[in-house]
C-alpha atoms as a printed R data frame, in Angstrom:
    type eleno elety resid chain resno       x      y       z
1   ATOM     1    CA   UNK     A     1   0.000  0.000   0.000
2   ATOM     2    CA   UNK     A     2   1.242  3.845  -0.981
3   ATOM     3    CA   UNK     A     3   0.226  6.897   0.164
4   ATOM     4    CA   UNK     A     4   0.096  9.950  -0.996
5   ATOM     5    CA   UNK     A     5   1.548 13.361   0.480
6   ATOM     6    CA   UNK     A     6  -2.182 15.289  -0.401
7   ATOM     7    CA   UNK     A     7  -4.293 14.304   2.046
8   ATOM     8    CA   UNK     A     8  -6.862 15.968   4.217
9   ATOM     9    CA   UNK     A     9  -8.885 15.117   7.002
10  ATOM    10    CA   UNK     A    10 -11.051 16.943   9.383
11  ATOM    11    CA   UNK     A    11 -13.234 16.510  12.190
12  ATOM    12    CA   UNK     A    12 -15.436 17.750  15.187
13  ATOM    13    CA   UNK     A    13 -16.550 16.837  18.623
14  ATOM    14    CA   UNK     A    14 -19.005 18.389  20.995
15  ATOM    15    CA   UNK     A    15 -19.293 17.328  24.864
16  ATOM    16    CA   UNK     A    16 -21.681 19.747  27.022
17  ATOM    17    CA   UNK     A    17 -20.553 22.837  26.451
18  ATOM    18    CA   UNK     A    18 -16.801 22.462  24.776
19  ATOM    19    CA   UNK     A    19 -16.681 22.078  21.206
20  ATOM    20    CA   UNK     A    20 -13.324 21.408  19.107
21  ATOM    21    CA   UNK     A    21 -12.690 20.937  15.501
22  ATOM    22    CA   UNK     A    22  -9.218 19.813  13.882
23  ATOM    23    CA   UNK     A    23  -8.769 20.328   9.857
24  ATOM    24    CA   UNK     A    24  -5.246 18.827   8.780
25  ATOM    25    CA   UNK     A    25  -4.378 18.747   4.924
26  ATOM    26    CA   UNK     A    26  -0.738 18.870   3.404
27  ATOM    27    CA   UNK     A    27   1.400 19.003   0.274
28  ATOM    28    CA   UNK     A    28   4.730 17.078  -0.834
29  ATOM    29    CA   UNK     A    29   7.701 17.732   1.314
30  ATOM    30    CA   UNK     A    30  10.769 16.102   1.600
31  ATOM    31    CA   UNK     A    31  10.514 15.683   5.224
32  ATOM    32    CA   UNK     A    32   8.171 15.429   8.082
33  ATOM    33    CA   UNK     A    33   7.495 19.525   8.561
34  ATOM    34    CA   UNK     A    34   4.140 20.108  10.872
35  ATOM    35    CA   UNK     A    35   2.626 23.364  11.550
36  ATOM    36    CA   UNK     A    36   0.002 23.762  14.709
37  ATOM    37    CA   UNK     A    37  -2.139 26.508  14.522
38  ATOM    38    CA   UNK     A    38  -4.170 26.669  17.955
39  ATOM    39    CA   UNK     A    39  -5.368 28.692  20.937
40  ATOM    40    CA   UNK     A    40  -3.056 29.779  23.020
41  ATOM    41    CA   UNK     A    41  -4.358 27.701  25.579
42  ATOM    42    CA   UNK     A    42  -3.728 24.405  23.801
43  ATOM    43    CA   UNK     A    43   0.100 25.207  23.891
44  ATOM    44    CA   UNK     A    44   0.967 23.146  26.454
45  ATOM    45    CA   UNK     A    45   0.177 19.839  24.177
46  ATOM    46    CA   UNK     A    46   1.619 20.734  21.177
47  ATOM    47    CA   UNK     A    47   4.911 17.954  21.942
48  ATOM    48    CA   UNK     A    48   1.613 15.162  22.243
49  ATOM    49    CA   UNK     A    49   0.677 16.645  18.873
50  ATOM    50    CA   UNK     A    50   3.560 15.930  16.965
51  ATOM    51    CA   UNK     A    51   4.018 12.904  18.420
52  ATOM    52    CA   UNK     A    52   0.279 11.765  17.414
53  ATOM    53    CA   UNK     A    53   1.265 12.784  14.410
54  ATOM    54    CA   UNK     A    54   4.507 10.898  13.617
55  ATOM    55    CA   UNK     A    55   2.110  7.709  14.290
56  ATOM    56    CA   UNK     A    56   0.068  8.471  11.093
57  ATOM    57    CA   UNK     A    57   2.842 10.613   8.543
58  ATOM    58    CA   UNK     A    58   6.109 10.272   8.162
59  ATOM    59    CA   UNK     A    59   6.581 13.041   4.935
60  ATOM    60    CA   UNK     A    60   4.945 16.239   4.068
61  ATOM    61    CA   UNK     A    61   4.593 19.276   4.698
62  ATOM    62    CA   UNK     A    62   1.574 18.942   7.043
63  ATOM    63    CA   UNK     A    63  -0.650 22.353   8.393
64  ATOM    64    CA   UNK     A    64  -2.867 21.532  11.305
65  ATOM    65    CA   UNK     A    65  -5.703 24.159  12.541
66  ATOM    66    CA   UNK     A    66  -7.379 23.522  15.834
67  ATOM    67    CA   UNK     A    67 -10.552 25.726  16.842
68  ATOM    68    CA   UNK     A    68 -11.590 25.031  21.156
69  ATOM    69    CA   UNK     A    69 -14.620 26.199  22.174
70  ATOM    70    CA   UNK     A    70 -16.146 25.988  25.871
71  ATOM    71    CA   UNK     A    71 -19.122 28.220  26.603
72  ATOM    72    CA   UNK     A    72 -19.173 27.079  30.209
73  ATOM    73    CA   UNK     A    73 -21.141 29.745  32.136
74  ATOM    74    CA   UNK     A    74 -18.722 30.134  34.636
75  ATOM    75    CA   UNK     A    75 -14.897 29.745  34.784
76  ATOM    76    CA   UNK     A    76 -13.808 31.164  38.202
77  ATOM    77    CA   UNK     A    77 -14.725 29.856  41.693
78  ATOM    78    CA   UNK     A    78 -15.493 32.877  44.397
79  ATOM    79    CA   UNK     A    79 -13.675 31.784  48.085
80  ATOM    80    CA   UNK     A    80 -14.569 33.387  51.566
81  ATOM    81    CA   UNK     A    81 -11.899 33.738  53.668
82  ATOM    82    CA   UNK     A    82 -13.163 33.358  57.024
83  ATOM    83    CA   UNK     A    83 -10.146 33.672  59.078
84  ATOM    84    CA   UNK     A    84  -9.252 37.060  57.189
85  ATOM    85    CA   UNK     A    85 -12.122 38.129  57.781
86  ATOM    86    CA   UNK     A    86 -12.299 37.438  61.963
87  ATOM    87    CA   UNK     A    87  -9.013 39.082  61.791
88  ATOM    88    CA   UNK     A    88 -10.577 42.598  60.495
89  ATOM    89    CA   UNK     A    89 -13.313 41.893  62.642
90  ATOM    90    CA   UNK     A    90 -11.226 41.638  65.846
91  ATOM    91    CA   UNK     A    91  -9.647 44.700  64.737
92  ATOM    92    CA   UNK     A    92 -13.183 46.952  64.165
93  ATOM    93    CA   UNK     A    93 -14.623 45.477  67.296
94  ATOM    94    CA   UNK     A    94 -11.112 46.653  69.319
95  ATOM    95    CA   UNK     A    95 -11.382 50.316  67.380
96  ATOM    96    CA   UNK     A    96 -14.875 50.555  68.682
97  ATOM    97    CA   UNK     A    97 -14.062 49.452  72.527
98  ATOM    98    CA   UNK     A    98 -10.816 51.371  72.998
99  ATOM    99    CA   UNK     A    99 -12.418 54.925  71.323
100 ATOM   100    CA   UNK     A   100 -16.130 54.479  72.526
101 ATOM   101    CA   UNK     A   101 -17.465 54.311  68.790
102 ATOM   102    CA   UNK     A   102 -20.022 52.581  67.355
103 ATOM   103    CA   UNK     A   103 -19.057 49.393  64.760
104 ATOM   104    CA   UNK     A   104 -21.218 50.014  62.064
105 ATOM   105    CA   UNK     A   105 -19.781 47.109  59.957
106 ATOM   106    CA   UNK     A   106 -22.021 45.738  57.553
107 ATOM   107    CA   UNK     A   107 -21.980 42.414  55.552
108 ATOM   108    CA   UNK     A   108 -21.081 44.630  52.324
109 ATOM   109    CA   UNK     A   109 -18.364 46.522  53.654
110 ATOM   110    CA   UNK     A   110 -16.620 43.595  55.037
111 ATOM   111    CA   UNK     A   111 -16.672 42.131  51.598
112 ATOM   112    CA   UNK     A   112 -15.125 45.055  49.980
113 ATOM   113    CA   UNK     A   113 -11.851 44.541  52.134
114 ATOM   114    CA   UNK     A   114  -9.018 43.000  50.513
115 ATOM   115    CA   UNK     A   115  -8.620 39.142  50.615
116 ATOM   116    CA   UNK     A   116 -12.234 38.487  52.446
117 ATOM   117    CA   UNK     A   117 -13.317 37.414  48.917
118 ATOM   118    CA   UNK     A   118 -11.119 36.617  45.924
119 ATOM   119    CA   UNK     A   119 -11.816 34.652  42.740
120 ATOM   120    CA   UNK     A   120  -9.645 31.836  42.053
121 ATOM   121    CA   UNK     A   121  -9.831 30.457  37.943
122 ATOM   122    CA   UNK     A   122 -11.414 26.891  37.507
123 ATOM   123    CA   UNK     A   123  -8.246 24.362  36.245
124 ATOM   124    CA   UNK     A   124  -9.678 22.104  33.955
125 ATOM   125    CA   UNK     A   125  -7.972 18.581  34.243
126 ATOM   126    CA   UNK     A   126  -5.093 18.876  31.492
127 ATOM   127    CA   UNK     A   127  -5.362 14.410  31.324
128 ATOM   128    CA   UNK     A   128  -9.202 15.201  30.486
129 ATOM   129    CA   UNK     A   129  -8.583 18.292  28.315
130 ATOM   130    CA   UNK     A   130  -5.992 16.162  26.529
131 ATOM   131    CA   UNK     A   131  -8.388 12.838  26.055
132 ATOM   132    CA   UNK     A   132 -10.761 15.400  24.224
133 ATOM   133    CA   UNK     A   133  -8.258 16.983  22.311
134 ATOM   134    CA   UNK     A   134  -6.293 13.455  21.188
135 ATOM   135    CA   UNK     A   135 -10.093 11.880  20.048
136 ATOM   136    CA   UNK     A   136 -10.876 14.852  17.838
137 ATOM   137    CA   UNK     A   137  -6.983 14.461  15.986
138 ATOM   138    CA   UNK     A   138  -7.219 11.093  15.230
139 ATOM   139    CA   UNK     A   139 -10.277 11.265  14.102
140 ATOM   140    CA   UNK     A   140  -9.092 13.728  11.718
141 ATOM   141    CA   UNK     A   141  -5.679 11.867  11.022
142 ATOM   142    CA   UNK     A   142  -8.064  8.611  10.255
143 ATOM   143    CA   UNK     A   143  -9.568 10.615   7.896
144 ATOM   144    CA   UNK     A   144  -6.026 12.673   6.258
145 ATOM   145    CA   UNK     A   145  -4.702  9.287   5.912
146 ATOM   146    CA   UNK     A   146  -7.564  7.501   3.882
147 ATOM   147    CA   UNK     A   147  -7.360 10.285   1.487
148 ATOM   148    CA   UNK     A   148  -3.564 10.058   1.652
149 ATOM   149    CA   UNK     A   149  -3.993  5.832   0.825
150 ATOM   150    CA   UNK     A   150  -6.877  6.863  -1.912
151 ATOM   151    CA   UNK     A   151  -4.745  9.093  -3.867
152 ATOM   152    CA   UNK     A   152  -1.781  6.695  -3.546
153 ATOM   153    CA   UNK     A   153  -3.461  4.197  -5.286
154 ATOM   154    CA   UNK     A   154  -4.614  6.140  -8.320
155 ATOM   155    CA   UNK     A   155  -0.490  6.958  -8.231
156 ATOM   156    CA   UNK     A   156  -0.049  3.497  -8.169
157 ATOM   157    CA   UNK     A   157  -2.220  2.734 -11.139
158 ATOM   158    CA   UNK     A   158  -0.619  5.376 -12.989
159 ATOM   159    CA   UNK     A   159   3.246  4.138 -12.259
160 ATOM   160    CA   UNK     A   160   2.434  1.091 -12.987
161 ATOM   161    CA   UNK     A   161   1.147  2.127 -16.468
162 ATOM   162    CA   UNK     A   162   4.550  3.668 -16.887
163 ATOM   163    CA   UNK     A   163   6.198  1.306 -16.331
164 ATOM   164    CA   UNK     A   164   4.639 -1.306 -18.237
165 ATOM   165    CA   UNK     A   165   5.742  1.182 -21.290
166 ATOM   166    CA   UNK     A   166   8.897  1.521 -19.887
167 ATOM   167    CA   UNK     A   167   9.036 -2.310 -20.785
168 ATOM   168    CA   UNK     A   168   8.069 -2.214 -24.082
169 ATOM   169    CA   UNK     A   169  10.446  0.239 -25.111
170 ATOM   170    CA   UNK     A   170  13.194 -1.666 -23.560
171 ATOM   171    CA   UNK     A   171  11.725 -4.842 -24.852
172 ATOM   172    CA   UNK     A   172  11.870 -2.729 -28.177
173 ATOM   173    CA   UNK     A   173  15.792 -2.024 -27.862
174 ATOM   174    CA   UNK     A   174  16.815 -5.548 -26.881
175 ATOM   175    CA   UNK     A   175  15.025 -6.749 -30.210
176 ATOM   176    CA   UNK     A   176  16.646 -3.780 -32.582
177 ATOM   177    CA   UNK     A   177  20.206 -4.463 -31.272
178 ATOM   178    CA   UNK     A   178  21.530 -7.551 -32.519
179 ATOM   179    CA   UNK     A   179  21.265 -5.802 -35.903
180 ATOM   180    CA   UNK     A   180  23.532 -2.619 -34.777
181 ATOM   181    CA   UNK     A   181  25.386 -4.455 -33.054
182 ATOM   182    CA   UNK     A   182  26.447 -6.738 -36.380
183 ATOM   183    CA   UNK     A   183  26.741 -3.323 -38.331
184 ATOM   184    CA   UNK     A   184  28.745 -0.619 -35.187
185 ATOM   185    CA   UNK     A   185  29.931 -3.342 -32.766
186 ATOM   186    CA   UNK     A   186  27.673 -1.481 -30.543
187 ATOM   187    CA   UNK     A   187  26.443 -3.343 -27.568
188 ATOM   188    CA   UNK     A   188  23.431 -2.219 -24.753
189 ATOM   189    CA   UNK     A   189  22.690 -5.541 -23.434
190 ATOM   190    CA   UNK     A   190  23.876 -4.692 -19.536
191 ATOM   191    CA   UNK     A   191  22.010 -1.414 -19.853
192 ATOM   192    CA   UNK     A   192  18.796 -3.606 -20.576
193 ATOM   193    CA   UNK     A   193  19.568 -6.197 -18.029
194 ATOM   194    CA   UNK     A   194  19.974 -3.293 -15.486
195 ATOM   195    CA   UNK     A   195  16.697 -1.440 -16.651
196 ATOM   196    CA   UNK     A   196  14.854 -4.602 -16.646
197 ATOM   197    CA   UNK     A   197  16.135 -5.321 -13.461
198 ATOM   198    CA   UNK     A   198  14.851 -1.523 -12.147
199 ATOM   199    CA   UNK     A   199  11.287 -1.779 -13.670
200 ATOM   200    CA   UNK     A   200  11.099 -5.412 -11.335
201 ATOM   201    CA   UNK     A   201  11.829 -3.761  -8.550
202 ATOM   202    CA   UNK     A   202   9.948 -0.633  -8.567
203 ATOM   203    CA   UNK     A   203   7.237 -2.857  -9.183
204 ATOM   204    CA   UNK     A   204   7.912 -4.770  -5.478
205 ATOM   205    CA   UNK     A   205   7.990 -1.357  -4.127
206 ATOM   206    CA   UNK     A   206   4.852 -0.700  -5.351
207 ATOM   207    CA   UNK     A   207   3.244 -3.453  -3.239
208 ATOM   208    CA   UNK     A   208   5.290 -2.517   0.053
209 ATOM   209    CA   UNK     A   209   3.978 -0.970   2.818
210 ATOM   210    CA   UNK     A   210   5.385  1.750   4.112
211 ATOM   211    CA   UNK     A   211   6.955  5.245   2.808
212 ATOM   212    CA   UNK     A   212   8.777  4.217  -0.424
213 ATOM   213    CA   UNK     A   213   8.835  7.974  -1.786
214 ATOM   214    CA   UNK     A   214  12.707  7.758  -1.659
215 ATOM   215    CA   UNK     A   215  13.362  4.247  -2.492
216 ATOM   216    CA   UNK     A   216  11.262  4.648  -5.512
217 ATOM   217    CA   UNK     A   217  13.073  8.118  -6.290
218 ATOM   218    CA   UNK     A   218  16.865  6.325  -5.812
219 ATOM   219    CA   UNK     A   219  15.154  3.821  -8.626
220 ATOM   220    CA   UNK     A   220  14.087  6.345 -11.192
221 ATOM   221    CA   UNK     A   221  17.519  7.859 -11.097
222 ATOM   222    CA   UNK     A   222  19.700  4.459 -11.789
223 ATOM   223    CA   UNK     A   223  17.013  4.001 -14.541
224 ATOM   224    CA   UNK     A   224  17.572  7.575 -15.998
225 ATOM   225    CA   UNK     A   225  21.728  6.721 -15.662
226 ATOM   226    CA   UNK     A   226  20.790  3.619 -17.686
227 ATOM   227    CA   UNK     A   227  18.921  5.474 -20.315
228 ATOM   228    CA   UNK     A   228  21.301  7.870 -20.845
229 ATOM   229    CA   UNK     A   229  23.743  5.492 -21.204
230 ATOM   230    CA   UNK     A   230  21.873  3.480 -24.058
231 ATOM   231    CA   UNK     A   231  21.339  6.941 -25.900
232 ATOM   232    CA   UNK     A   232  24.797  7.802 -25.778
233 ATOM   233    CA   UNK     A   233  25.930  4.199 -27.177
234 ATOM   234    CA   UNK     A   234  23.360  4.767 -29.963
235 ATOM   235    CA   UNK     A   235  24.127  4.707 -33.625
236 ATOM   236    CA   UNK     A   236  20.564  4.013 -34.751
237 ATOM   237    CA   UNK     A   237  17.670  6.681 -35.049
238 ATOM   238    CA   UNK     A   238  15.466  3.636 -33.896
239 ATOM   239    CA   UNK     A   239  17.143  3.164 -30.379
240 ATOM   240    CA   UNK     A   240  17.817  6.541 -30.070
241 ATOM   241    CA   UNK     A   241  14.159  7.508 -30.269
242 ATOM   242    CA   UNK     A   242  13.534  4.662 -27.881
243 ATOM   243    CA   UNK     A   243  15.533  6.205 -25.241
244 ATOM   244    CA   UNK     A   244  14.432  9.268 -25.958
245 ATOM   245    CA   UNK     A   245  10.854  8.412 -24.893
246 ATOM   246    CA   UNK     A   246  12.291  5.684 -21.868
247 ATOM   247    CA   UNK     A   247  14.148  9.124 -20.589
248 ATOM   248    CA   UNK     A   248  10.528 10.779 -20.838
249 ATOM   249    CA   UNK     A   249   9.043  8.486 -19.233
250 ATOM   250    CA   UNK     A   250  11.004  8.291 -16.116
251 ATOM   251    CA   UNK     A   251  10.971 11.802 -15.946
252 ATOM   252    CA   UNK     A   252   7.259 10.921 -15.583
253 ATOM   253    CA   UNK     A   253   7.960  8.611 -13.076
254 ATOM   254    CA   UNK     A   254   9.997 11.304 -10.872
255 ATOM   255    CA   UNK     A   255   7.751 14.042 -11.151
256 ATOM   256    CA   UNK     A   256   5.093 11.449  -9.782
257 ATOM   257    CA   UNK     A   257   7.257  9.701  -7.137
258 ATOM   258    CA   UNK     A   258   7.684 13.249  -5.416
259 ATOM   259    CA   UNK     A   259   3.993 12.978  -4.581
260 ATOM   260    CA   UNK     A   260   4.578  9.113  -2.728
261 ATOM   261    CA   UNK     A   261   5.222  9.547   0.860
């Protein structure tokens, strides 16, 4: 099975009142290069990110967007602090004794002092925060990669179809050469071995699993060296045509490799 570097996948995921939506999509890339766009909040697990990532992609250039939502109506907890509040207390009720005035103290004014009431932020649990946050990724990585596996086998039709012609042109040589060969002394039979050989296995690596993007690439290059070594050789407009079009054709086959993860 291939895969392609275009993929895209995207997802979302309500629970009460948070809400979170992940779009990833990407483009070829010689390397694994990931960009997190998020709130600033969701920082803190953007090393879990990547390494969710790396589980699914290995190559590309790979732009995730996160959107977090939570409409929770209230995000702060208010805290009485009774023993601050004794404390100013003691004090009024001291003030009043020792200069014969009257407390006049009320519930409100105590509250205004500093410290009798403060607000301290809700901390949601980062381990549950995270569990939301991981579900809604993979199911958008799920969905990047079948896209990515879809498209890689349309690639894989296609390279196959290249090479079959690849075959026939070679196939073509291999039959035209014992004639030049009687006339120039010219001989191309290891460069047809060798490009025989090349097709065979970039066929295999077809059916591997796996990233293959740079395997297959190495390939396509010994076949171009080939190629250019039967055209050079060449003393015959027939076999020079031929690799002519075999050079076209793995130029084909590079240009499409660069989009095989």
């Amino acid at each position: 099975m291939i895969k392609s570097m275009t993929g895209f996948g995207r997802s979302e995921i309500v629970k009460g009142n948070r809400k979170i939506s992940v779009e990833i999509k990407s483009v070829n890339h010689r390397y694994l290069e990931a960009g997190i766009k998020m709130p600033k909040k969701l920082n803190v697990f953007e090393s879990r990110m990547r390494d969710l990532l790396k589980k699914y992609a290995t190559r590309g250039k790979i732009d995730i967007f996160i959107n977090y939502e939570d409409d929770s109506e209230s995000q702060v907890n208010l805290k009485f602090n009774q023993n601050i509040a004794d404390e100013y207390m003691a004090i009024f009720n001291n003030m009043s004794e020792k200069y014969n005035l009257k407390n006049d103290m009320t519930v409100g004014g105590l509250a205004r002092f500093p410290e009798v009431i403060t607000m301290d932020e809700v901390q949601e649990d980062e381990e549950e925060l995270w569990h939301f946050i991981e579900e809604a990724m993979k199911a958008a990585l799920e969905q990047f990669v079948n896209t990515r596996i879809l498209e890689g086998e349309n690639l894989k039709k296609d390279l196959l179809g290249k090479l079959d012609h690849m075959e026939e042109l070679v196939a073509f040589v291999e039959k035209r050469s014992p004639v030049i060969i009687y006339a120039d002394k010219i001989c191309v039979d290891e460069e047809t071995v060798r490009l025989r050989s090349h097709i065979e296995h970039a066929r295999k690596c077809l059916n591997e699993d796996g990233g293959i993007g740079r395997k297959m690439d190495f390939i396509a290059q010994e076949m171009n060296r080939e190629a250019n070594t039967t055209l050079s050789k060449a003393n015959d407009i027939e076999i020079s045509n031929a690799a002519i079009d075999l050079k076209t054709e793995i130029e084909k086959v590079r240009e499409q490799i660069q989009n095989i993860e």
